[in-house]
C-alpha positions as CSV (number, residue, x, y, z in Angstrom):
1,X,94.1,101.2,49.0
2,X,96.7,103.1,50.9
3,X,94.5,106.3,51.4
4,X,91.7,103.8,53.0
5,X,93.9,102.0,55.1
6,X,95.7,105.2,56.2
7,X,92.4,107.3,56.8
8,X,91.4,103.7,59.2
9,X,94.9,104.3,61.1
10,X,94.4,107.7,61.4
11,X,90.3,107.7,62.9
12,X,91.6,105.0,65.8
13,X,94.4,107.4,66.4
14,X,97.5,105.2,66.0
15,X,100.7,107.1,64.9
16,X,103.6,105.1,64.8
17,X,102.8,103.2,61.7
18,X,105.6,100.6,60.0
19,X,105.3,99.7,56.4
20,X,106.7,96.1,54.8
21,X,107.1,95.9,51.1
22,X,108.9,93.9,48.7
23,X,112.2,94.9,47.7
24,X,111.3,93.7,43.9
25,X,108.0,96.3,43.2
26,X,108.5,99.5,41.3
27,X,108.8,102.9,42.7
28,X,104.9,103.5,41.9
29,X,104.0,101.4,45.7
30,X,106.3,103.9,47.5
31,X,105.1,107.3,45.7
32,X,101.7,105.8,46.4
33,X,102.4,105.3,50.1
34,X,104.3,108.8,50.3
35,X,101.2,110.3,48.7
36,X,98.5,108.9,51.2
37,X,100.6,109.3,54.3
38,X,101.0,112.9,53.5
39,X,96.9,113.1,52.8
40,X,96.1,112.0,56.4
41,X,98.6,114.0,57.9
42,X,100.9,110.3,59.4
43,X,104.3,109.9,58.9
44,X,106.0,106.5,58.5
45,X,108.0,105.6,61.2
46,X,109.8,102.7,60.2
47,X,110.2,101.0,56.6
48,X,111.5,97.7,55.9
49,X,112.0,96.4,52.4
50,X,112.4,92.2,52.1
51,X,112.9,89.6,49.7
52,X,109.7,87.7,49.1
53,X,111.6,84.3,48.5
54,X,113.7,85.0,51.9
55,X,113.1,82.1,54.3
56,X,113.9,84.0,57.0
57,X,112.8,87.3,58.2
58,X,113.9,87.5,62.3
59,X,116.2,91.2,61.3
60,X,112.6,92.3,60.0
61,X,110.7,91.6,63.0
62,X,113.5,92.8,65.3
63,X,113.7,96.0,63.6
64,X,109.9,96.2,63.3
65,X,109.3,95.2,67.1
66,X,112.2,97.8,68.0
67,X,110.6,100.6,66.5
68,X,107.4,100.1,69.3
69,X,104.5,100.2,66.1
70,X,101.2,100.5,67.1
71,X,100.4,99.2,63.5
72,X,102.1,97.3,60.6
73,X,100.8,97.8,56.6
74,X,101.9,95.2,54.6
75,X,102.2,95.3,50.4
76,X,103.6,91.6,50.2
77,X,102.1,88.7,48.9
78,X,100.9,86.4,51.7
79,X,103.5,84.0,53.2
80,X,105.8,87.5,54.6
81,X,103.2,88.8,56.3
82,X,102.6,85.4,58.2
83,X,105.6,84.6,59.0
84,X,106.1,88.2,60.2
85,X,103.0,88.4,62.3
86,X,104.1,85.0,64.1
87,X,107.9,86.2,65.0
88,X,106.2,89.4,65.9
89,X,103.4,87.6,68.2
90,X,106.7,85.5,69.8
91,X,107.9,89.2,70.8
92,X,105.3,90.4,72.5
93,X,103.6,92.9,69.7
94,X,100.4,94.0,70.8
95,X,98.9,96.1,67.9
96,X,97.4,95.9,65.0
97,X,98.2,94.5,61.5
98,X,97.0,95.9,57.9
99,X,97.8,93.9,54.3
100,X,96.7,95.8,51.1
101,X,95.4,93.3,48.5
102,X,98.3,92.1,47.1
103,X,98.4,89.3,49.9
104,X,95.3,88.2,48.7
105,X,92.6,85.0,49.1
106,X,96.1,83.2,50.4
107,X,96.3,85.1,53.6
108,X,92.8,85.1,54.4
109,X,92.5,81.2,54.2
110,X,95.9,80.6,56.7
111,X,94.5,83.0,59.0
112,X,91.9,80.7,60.2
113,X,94.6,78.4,62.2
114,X,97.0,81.7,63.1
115,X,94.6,82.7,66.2
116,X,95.3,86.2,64.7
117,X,93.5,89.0,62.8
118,X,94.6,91.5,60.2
119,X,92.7,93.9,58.5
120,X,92.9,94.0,54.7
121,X,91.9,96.6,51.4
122,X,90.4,94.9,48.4
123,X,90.0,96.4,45.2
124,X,86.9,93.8,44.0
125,X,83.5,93.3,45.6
126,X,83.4,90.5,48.6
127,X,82.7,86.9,46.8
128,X,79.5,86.2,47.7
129,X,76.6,86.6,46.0
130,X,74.4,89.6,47.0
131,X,77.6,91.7,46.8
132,X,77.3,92.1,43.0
133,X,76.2,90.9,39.8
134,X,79.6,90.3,38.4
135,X,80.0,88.1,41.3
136,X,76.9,85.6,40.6
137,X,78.1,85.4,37.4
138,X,81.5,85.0,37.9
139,X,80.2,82.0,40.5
140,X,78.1,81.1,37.6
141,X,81.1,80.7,35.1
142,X,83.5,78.4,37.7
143,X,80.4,75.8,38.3
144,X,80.2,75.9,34.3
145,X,83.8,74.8,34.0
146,X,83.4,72.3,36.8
147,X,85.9,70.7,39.2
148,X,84.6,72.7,42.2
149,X,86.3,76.0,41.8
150,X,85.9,78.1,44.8
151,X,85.5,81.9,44.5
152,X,87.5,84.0,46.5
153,X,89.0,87.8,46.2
154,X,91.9,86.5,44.2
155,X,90.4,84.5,41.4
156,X,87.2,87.4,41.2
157,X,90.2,90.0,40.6
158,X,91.5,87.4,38.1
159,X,87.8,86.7,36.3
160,X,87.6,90.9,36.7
161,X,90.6,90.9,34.8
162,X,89.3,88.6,32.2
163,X,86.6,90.1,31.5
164,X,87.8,93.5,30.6
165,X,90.3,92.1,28.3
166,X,87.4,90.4,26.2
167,X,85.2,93.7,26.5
168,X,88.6,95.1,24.8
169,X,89.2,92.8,22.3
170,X,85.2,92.8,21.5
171,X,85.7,96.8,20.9
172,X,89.3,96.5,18.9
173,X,87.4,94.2,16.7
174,X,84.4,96.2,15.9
175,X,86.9,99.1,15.1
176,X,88.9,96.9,13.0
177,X,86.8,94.2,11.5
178,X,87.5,90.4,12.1
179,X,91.1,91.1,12.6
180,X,92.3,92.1,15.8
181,X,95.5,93.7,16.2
182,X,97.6,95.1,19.4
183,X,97.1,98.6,18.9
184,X,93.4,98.7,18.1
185,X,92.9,96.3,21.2
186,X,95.6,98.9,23.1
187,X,93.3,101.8,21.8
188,X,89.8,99.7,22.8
189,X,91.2,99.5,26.4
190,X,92.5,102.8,26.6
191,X,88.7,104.2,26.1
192,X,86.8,101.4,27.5
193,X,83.9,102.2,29.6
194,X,81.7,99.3,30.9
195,X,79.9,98.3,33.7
196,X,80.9,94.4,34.3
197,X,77.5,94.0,36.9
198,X,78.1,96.4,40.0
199,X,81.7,96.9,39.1
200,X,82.2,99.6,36.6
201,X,85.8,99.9,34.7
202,X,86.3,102.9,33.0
203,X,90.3,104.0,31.5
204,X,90.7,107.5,29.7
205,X,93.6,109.9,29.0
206,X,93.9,110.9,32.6
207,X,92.4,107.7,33.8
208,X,95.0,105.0,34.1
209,X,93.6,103.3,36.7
210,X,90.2,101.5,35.3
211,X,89.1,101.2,38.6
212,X,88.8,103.3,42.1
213,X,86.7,100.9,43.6
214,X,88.4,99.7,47.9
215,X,86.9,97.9,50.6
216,X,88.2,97.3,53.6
217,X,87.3,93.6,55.7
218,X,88.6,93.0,58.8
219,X,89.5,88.6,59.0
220,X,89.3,87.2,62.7
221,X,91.0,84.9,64.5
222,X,89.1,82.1,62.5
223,X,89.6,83.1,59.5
224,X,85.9,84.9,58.8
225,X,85.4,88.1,57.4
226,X,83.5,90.3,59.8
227,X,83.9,93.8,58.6
């Protein structure tokens, strides 16, 4: 997610570039961060760490607006990164903003009455249904429940999630007979190779992520995806 957001920075030429995290995450979001900064050829110029339960965040935006950004890459959940874009919007902040996926469907409904945009990396397909198969039928499997259930990138990464742990358990058990225990499903997942409709999740010995799949969508001032 980093490396796609940072190659994005780096093609429109900005160079001072803040990062926001949360003070709480491991170590693995900042080695990732190092890694892809050092990729593109940026360096970070400022980087603020915060508490995600803080209800106040004016010593973030003052050191953030200080450090003259022509972009700010978030890896917060949602309600940071708006109330950091509005105190940042109050002084004067002209560039651009950048939330990797961990903000998820929350941001991208409040932006629609921010009169802001902010460009965003997902790791799943875009919820609607020509995107992908595993889409349709994960649209398909809400109506079946009922209640109304609206898909968005947060509860697709959840059904995506889901469904790879059945696909385990499925293979555990067929290793292992009717009785499933955690090692053989541990050993299921660490091999499992399967194509969920479009959206292909594959883990090996040197493959710890299931997944490589990023998108990057750009959300208006409205609240609509347009890129």
């Amino acid at each position: 997610e980093y490396h796609r957001m940072l190659s994005y920075i780096k093609s429109f030429k900005m160079q001072r570039v803040g990062y926001v995290h949360l003070k709480d995450t491991s170590a693995a979001n900042q080695a990732a961060m190092t890694k892809a900064l050092k990729a593109v050829g940026l360096e970070m110029t400022v980087s603020v760490a915060l508490d995600r339960n803080s209800k106040n965040f004016d010593a973030e935006v003052r050191k953030l607006l200080d450090a003259r950004l022509d972009c700010v890459l978030f890896t917060t959940n949602a309600q940071p990164v708006l109330d950091i874009m509005s105190g940042m919007a109050i002084g004067g902040y002209p560039g651009f903003y950048f939330a990797s996926s961990f903000a998820g469907q929350p941001l991208i409904d409040a932006m629609a009455n921010k009169g802001r945009s902010v460009i965003m990396s997902q790791v799943v397909p875009r919820p609607r249904p020509a995107s992908a198969a595993v889409v349709k039928r994960c649209q398909e499997d809400l109506a079946a429940l009922g209640g109304g259930a609206r898909i968005g990138f947060t509860s697709l990464e959840g059904y995506i999630a889901g469904r790879v742990a059945i696909e385990a358990a499925k293979g555990g058990t067929a290793k292992g007979g009717s009785q499933l225990t955690r090692s053989r499903f541990q050993e299921a997942l660490a091999e499992l190779n399967v194509d969920l409709g479009g959206y292909r999740v594959h883990f090996g010995p040197q493959k710890l992520e299931g997944s490589h799949f990023v998108d990057v969508i750009a959300v208006d001032r409205n609240g609509r995806i347009i890129g």
